[in-house]
C-alpha positions in Angstrom: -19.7 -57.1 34.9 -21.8 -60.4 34.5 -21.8 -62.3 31.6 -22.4 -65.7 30.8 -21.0 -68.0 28.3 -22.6 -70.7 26.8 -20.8 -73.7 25.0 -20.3 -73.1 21.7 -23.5 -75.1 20.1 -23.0 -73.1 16.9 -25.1 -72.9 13.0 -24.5 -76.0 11.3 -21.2 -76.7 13.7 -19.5 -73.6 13.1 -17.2 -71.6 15.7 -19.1 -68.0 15.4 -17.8 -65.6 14.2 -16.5 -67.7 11.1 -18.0 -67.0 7.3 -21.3 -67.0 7.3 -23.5 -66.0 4.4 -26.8 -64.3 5.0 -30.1 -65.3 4.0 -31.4 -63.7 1.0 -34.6 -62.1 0.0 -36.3 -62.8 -3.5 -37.2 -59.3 -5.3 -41.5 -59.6 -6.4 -43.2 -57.2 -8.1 -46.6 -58.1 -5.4 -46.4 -58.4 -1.9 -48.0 -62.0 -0.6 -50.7 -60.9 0.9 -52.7 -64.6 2.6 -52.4 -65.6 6.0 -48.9 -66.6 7.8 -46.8 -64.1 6.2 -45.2 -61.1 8.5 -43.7 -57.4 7.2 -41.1 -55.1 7.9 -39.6 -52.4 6.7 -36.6 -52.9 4.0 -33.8 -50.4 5.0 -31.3 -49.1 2.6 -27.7 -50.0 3.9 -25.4 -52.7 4.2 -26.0 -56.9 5.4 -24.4 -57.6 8.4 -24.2 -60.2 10.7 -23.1 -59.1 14.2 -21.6 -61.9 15.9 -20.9 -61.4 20.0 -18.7 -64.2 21.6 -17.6 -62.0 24.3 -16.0 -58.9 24.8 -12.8 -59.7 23.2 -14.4 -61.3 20.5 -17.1 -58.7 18.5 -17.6 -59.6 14.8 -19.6 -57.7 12.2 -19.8 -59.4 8.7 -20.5 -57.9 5.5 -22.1 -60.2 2.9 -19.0 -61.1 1.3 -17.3 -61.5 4.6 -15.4 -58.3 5.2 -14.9 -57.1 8.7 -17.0 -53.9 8.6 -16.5 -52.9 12.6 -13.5 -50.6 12.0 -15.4 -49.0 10.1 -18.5 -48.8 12.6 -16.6 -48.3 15.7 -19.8 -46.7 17.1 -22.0 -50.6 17.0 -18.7 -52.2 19.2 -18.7 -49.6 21.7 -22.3 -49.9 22.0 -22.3 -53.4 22.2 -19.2 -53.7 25.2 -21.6 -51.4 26.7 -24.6 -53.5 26.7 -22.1 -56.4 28.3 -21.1 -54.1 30.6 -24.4 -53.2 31.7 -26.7 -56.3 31.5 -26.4 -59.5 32.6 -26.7 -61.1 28.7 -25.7 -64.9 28.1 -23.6 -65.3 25.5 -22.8 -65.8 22.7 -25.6 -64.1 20.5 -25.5 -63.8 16.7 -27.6 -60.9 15.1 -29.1 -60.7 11.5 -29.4 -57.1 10.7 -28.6 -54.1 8.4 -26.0 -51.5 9.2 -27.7 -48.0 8.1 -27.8 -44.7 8.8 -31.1 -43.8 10.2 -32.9 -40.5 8.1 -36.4 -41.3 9.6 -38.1 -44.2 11.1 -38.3 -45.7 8.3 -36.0 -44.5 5.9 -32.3 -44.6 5.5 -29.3 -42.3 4.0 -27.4 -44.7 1.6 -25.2 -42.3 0.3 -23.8 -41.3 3.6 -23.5 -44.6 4.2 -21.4 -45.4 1.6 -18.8 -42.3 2.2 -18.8 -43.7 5.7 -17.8 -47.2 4.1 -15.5 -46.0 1.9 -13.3 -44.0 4.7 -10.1 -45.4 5.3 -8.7 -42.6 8.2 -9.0 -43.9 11.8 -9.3 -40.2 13.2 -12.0 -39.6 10.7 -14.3 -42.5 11.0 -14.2 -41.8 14.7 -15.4 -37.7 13.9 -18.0 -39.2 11.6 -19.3 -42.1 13.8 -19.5 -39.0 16.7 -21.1 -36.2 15.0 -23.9 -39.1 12.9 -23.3 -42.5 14.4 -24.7 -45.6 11.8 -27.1 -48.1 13.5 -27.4 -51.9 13.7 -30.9 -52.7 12.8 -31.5 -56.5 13.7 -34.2 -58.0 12.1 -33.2 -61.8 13.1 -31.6 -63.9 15.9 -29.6 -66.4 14.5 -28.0 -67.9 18.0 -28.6 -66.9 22.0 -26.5 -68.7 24.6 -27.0 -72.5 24.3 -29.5 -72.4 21.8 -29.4 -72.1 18.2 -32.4 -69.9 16.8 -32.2 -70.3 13.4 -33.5 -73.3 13.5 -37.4 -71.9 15.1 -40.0 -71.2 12.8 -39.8 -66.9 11.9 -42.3 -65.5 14.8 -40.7 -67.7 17.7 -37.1 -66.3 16.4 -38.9 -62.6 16.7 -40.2 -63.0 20.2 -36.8 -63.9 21.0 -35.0 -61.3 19.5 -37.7 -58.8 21.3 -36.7 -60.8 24.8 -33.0 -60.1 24.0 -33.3 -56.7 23.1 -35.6 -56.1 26.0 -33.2 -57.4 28.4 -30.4 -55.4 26.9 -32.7 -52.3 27.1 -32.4 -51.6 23.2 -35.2 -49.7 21.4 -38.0 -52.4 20.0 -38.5 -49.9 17.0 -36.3 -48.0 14.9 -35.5 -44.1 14.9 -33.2 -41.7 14.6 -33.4 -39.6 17.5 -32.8 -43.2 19.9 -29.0 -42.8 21.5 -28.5 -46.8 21.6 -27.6 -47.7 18.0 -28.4 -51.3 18.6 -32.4 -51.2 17.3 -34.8 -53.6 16.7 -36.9 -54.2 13.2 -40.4 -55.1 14.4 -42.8 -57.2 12.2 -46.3 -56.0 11.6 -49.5 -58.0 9.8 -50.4 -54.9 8.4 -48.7 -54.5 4.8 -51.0 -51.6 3.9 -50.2 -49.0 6.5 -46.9 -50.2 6.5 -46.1 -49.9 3.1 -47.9 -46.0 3.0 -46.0 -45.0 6.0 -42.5 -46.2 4.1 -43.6 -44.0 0.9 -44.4 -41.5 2.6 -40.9 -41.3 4.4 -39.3 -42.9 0.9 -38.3 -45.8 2.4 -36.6 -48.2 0.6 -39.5 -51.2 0.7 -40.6 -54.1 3.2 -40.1 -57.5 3.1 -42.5 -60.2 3.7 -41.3 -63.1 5.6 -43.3 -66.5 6.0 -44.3 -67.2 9.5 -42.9 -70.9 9.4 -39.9 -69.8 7.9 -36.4 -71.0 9.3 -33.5 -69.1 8.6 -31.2 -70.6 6.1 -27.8 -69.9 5.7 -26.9 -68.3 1.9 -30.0 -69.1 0.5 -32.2 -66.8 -2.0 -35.8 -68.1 -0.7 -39.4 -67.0 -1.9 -39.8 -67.4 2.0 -38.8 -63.8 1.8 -40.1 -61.7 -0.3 -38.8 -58.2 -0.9 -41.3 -55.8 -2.1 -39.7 -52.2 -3.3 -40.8 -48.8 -3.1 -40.6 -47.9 -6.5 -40.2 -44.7 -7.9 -41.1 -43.7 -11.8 -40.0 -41.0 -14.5 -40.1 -40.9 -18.4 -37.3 -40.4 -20.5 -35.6 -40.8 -24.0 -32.5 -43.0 -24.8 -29.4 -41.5 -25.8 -27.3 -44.4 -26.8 -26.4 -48.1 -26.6 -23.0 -50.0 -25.1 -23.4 -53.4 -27.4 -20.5 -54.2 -24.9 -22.1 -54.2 -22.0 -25.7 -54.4 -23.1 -26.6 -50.7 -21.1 -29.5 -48.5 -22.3 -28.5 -44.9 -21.6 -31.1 -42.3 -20.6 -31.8 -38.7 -20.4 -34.0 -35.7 -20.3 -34.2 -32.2 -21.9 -33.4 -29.3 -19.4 -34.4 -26.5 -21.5 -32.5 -27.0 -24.5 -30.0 -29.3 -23.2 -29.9 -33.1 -23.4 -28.8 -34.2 -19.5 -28.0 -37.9 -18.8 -29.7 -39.5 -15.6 -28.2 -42.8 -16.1 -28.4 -46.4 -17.7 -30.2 -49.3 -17.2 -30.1 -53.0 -18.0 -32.9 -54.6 -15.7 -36.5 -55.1 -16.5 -36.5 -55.5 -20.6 -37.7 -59.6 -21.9 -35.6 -61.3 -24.6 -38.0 -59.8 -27.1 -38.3 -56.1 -26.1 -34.4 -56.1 -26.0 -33.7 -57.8 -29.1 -36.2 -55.2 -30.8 -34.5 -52.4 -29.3 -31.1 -52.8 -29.8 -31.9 -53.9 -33.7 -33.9 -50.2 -33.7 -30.9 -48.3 -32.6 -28.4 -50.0 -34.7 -30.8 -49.1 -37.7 -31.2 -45.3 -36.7 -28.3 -44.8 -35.1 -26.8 -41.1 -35.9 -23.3 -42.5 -34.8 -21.6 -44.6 -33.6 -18.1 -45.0 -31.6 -16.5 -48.4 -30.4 -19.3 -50.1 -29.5 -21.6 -47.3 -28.5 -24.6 -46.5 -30.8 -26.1 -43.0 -30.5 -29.4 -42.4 -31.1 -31.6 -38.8 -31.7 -34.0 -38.8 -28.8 -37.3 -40.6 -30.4 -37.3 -43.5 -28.1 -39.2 -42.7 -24.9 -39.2 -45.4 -22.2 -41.0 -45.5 -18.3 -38.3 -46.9 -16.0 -38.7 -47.1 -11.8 -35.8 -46.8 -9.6 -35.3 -46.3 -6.3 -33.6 -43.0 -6.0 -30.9 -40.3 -7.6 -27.9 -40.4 -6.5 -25.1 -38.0 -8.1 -27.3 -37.2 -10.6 -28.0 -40.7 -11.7 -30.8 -43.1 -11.1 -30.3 -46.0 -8.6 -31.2 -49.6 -9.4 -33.5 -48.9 -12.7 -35.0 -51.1 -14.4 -37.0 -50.8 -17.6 -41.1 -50.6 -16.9 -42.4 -49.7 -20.1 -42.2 -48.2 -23.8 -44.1 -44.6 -24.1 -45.1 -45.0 -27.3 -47.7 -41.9 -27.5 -45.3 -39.9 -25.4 -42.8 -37.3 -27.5 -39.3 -37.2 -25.9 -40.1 -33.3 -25.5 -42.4 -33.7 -22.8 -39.1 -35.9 -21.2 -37.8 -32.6 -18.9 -36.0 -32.1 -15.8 -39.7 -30.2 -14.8 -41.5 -33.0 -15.2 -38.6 -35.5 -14.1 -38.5 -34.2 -10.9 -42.2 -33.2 -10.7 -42.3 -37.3 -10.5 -39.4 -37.8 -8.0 -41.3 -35.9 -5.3 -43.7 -38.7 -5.7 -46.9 -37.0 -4.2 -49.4 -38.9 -2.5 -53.0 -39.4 -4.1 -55.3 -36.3 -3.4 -52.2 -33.5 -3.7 -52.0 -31.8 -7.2 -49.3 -29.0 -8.0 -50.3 -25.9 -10.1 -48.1 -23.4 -11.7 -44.5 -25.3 -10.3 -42.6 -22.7 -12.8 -43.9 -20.1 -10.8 -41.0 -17.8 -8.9 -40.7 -17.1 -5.9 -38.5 -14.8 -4.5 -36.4 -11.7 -5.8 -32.3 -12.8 -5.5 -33.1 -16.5 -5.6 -34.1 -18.7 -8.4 -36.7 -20.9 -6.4 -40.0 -22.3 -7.8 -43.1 -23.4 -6.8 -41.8 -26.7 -7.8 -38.6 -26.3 -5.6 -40.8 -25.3 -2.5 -42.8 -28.7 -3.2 -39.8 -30.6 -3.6 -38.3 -29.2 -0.6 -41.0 -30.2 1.7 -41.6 -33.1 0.3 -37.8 -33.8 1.5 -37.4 -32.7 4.7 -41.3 -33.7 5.7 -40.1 -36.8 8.0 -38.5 -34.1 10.0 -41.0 -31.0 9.8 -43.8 -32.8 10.3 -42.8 -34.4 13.6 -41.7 -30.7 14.4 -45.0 -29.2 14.2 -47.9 -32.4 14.6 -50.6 -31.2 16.4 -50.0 -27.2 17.1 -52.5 -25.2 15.5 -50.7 -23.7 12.7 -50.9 -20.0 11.5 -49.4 -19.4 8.0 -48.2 -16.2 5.9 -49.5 -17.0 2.3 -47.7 -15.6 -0.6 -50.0 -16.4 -3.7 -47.5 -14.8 -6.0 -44.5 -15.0 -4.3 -42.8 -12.5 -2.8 -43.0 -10.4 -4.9 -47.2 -9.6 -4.2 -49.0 -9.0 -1.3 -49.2 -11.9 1.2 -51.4 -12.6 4.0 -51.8 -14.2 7.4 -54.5 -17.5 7.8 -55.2 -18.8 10.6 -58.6 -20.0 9.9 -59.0 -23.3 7.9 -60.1 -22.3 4.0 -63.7 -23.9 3.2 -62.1 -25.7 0.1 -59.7 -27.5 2.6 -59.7 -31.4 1.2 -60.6 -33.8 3.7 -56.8 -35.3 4.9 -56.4 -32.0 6.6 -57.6 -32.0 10.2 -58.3 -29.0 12.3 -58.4 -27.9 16.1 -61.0 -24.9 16.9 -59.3 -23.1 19.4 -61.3 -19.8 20.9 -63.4 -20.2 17.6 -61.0 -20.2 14.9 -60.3 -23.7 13.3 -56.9 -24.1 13.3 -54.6 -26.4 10.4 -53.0 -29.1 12.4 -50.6 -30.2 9.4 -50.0 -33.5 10.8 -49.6 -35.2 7.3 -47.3 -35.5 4.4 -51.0 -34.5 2.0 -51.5 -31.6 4.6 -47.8 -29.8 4.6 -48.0 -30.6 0.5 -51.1 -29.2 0.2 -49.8 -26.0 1.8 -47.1 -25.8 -0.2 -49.2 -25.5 -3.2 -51.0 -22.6 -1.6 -48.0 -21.1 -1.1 -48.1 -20.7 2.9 -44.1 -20.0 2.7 -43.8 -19.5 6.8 -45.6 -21.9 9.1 -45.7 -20.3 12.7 -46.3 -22.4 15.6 -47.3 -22.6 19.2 -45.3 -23.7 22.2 -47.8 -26.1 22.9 -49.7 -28.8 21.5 -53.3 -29.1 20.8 -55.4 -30.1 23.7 -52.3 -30.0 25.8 -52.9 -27.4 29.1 -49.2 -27.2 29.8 -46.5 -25.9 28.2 -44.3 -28.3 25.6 -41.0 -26.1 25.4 -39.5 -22.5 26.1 -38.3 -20.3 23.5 -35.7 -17.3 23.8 -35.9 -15.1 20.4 -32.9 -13.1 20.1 -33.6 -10.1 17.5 -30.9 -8.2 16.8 -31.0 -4.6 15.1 -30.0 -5.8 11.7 -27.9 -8.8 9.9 -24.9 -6.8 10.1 -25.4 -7.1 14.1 -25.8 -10.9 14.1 -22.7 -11.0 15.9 -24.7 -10.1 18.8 -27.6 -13.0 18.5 -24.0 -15.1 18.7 -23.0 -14.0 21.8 -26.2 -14.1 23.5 -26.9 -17.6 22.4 -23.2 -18.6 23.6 -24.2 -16.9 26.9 -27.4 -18.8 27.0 -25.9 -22.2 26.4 -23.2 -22.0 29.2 -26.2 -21.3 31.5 -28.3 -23.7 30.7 -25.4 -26.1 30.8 -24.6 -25.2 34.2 -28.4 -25.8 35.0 -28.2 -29.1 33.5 -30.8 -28.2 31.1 -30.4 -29.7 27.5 -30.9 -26.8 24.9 -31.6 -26.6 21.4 -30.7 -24.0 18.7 -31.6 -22.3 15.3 -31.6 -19.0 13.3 -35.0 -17.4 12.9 -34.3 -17.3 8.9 -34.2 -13.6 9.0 -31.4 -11.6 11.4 -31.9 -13.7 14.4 -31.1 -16.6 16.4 -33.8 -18.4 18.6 -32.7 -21.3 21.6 -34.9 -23.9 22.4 -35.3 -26.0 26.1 -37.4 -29.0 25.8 -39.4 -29.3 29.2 -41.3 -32.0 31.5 -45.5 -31.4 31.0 -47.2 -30.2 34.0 -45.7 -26.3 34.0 -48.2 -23.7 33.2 -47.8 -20.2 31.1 -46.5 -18.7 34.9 -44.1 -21.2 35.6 -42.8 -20.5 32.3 -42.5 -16.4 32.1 -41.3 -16.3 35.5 -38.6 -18.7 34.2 -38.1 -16.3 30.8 -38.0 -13.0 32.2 -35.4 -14.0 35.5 -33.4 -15.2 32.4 -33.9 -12.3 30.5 -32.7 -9.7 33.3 -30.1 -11.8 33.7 -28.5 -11.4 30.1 -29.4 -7.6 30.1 -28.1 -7.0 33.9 -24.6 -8.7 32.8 -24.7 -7.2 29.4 -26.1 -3.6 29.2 -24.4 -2.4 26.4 -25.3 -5.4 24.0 -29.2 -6.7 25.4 -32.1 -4.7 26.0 -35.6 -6.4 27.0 -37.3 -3.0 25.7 -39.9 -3.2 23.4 -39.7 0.2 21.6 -37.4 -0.5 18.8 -36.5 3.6 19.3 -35.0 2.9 22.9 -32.9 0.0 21.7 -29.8 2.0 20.6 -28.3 -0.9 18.5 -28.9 -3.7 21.2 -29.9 -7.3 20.5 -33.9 -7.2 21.9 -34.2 -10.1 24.4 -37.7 -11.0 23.2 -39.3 -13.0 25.6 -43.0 -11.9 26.4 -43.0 -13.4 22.7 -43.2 -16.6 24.4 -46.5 -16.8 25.9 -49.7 -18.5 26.0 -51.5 -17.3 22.1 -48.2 -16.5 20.8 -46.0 -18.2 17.9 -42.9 -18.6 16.1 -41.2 -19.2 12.9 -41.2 -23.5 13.0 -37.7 -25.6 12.2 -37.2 -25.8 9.1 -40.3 -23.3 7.6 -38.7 -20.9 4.7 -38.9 -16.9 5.6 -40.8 -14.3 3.2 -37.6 -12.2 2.1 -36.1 -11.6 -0.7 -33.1 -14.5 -0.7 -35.3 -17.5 0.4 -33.9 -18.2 3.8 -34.9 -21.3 6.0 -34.9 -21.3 9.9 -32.6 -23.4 10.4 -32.1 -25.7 13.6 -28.1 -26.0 14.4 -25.6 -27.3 16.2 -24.0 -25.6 19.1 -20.3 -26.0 17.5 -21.7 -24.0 14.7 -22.4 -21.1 16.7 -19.5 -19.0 16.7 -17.7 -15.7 15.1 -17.9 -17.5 11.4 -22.0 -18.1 11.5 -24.1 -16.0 9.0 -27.9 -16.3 8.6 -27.1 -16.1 4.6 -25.7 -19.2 4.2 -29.0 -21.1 4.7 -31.1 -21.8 1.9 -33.5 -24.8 1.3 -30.2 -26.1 -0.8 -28.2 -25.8 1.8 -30.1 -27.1 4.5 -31.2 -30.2 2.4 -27.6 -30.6 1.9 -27.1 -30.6 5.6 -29.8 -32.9 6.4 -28.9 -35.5 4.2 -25.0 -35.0 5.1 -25.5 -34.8 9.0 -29.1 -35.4 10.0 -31.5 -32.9 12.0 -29.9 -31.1 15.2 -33.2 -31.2 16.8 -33.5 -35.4 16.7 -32.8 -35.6 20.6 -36.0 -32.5 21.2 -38.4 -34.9 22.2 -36.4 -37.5 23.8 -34.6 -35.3 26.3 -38.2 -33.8 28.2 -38.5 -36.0 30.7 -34.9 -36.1 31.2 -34.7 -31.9 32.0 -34.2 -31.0 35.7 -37.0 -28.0 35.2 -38.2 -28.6 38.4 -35.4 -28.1 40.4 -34.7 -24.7 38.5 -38.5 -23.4 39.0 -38.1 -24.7 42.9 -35.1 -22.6 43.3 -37.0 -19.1 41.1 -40.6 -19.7 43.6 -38.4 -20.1 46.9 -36.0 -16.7 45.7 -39.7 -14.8 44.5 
């Protein structure tokens, strides 16, 4: 290990590593837009400043200088790393946010805050293992001898892209990067960056002035935060003259359910009027809480729920045309899914399975969730759907060619004359979700691709009750590929099965690939007569798990991660992780609730698919299979 140390020519004479208070942002309600002004992306998490003297000395400051890294173990292993690795001259000092990543451009602040708020050394080190936080460093504040924060914003950029080049950190954020040292980037565009952060429901951006130095604890209109609002309508309930709180709700059927206060957004005027309107018409009254029967209905923005209350809301205007009765949990979360322009919803009361209650409106909602991980999942594979225009409970139907009323933001691929959906939007996968196209089916390659983008193993057994036997051969399957090196991938089908994924290189065609599936195939049933079969009459099975792999060939599909199934209790294919499969796994257990649960709790299994390709030693496995015929 090389490292060099600078002297300590430190911000405004200080040893680093001591107190230092961050620069501060000034909240806008419109972006500046002229010349000289940069943006990136506003990430939901916590202000750090990540000071590195050397390896003995690692600090990581919150705002109000607590010492956050026993909480983050995963940023100081990653950083003695790094020194470990590189030659880097110390010390540096970053300007960043500690976050845990949901997309590109979108953060998890609520399992952030569980992770801040854990106390139990064994269990900060489970949780920073199974979804480690990230550093995001959007500013260098000292390198070696020199002390940054003094150049003007782009020069402190390019120098925070050198550093981060030479440590061999990612330049851009994401979830699925393994370093969790990551760069924000600025961009001149605040247009496309601003839809791409709604679309993922990012938090916001900032703008930053390009001549901007960085000053220690100041709140400067050099920054300017810009936020990505969301909006709903509601009545008010009550008010705290205490505390000067507005509190808020919505009818759910025939039930008044709170979503929360605010305080934020009213002037001197509009407050002094509504408090003096509540006191007069107030029903009761205890301490210093005035109740109110829903007749005031008020548009407030916020930027999220979080257990069942809004986050950061702030009064945007009175509703004075608008009854409280059209204030409902419908329509409420209707708004939440914030849909991009051109999508419209119809019937979202509709039902749609048998032993679930699901809606139309909780498919939308769904998708509209878990988009920043579908769509990345399924961009650019031509996509065949099973329609269910009235649920499950009609008749449904397979499309594969696009419908002539398609709007415009959906693209297609013709593909031996049918045009294909490529759903490589959030409008596109909403859009289908309207239609009701319930199971998406994809290719195992992408469009205009001539090789082959992953293998798929499909293990059916005879029934649910059998599942155990998908469980065994996926186990098998895993210790295999493991012992080939070969970094696999699982999920259930949504139905009875379980289906294992391998990521491969490009360049290996349709041959390459079955030659691969079917020695693996004879393989499980030759070791495992009595539980796998590879024959395709379900008749000559006799109870054995069907090793399905001529299903993965060139024309053919499967269910995609994450796509609901067309029975009767809603079930999602699921991706997993590999611990999960064992004796205590049941296909049951996942429904879109469930799964969202998951998602937001531990992120998507599948994050590593793409980044482990070129990685895969396929070549030395098909060598071996073409030299052994």
């Amino acid at each position: 290990m090389e490292i060099f140390l600078a002297p300590m020519v430190t911000l405004n004479e200080k040893i680093p590593g001591d107190q230092m208070k961050p620069m501060l942002p000034t909240l806008y309600d419109e972006l500046p837009t002229e010349d000289g002004w940069y943006y990136e992306v506003k990430y939901d998490g916590f202000r750090g400043i990540l000071s590195v003297l050397s390896p003995q000395h690692i600090r990581l400051q919150s705002r109000n200088d607590k010492e956050l890294l026993p909480l983050f173990p995963e940023i100081e292993q990653q950083v003695l790393s790094l020194l470990e690795e590189n030659n880097i001259s110390l010390p540096f000092i970053l300007d960043g946010e500690i976050v845990i990543l949901r997309s590109p451009h979108s953060s998890e602040f609520s399992e952030l805050q569980v992770r801040g708020r854990m106390r139990n050394e064994q269990r900060i080190k489970e949780a920073s293992e199974r979804r480690p936080a990230a550093f995001l460093a959007f500013d260098l504040l000292q390198w070696g001898d020199t002390v940054v924060s003094g150049l003007n914003y782009q020069k402190r950029k390019e120098k925070l892209k050198e550093l981060f080049t030479r440590m061999k950190c990612p330049l851009e954020p994401a979830p699925w990067q393994s370093e969790v040292l990551q760069m924000v980037p600025a961009f001149k565009d605040h247009r496309h960056l601003f839809e791409v952060v709604q679309a993922e429901e990012g938090e916001g951006i900032v703008a930053k002035k390009n001549q901007s130095k960085w000053e220690e604890g100041k709140r400067s209109t050099n920054w300017i935060k810009y936020k990505n609002w969301k909006t709903c309508r509601c009545f008010i309930t009550s008010f705290d003259e205490n505390n000067n709180y507005f509190f808020i709700a919505v009818y759910d059927r025939d039930n008044i359910v709170s979503i929360g206060s605010f305080h934020f957004g009213l002037s001197p005027e509009e407050k002094r009027i509504l408090k003096e309107s509540i006191r007069k018409n107030s029903s009761s009254k205890k301490h210093s809480q005035y109740f109110i029967e829903p007749s005031i209905t008020v548009e407030l923005k916020y930027l999220h729920m979080y257990e069942g209350q809004l986050r950061e809301p702030h009064f945007n205007q009175f509703l004075f045309n608008t009854s409280p009765d059209t204030c409902t949990m419908g329509q409420f979360q209707l708004d939440e899914a914030s849909l991009p322009p051109g999508v419209d919803i119809t019937h979202p009361d509709k039902d749609l399975y048998r032993d679930v209650s699901f809606t139309k409106l909780d498919y939308i909602r769904y998708l509209r969730k878990m988009s920043v991980v579908i769509l990345p999942l399924i961009k650019e594979r031509p996509l065949t759907c099973i329609r269910y225009p009235h649920g499950v409970f009609g008749e449904s139907f397979y499309q594969k060619n696009t419908s002539d009323y398609a709007p415009s933001f959906v693209t297609t691929s013709n593909v031996d004359g049918i045009d294909y959906i490529l759903c490589n939007n959030l409008q596109t996968l909403l859009w289908l979700g309207n239609q009701l196209a319930l199971e998406l089916h994809v290719p195992f390659q992408k469009y205009k691709e001539g090789t082959v983008s992953e293998i798929v193993f499909d293990l059916d057994p005879p029934d649910r009750k059998q599942f155990s036997l998908a469980v065994k051969a996926a186990k098998v399957l895993k210790g295999l590929f493991d012992q080939l090196n070969l970094h696999s991938f699982v999920k259930t089908s949504g139905n009875k099965g379980l289906q294992v994924y391998i990521p491969i290189p490009a360049g290996y065609s349709w041959d390459d690939t079955s030659r691969f599936t079917e020695f693996i195939a004879r393989y499980l049933v030759s070791n495992f007569p009595d539980d796998f079969t590879i024959e395709r009459l379900k008749k000559n099975r006799k109870g054995r798990l069907y090793v399905d792999y001529i299903q993965h060939g060139e024309g053919k599909t499967i269910i995609a991660p994450y796509s609901l199934r067309g029975n009767d209790d809603g079930l999602v294919a699921t991706p997993l992780f590999w611990h999960e499969v064992n004796d205590t796994l049941h296909p049951e257990r996942f429904t879109p609730e469930v799964v969202l649960r998951r998602f937001q709790q531990w992120g998507c299994p599948f994050r590593h698919f793409e980044s482990v390709k070129g990685r895969q030693p396929f070549d030395k496995v098909m060598k071996f299979l073409k030299e052994e015929g």
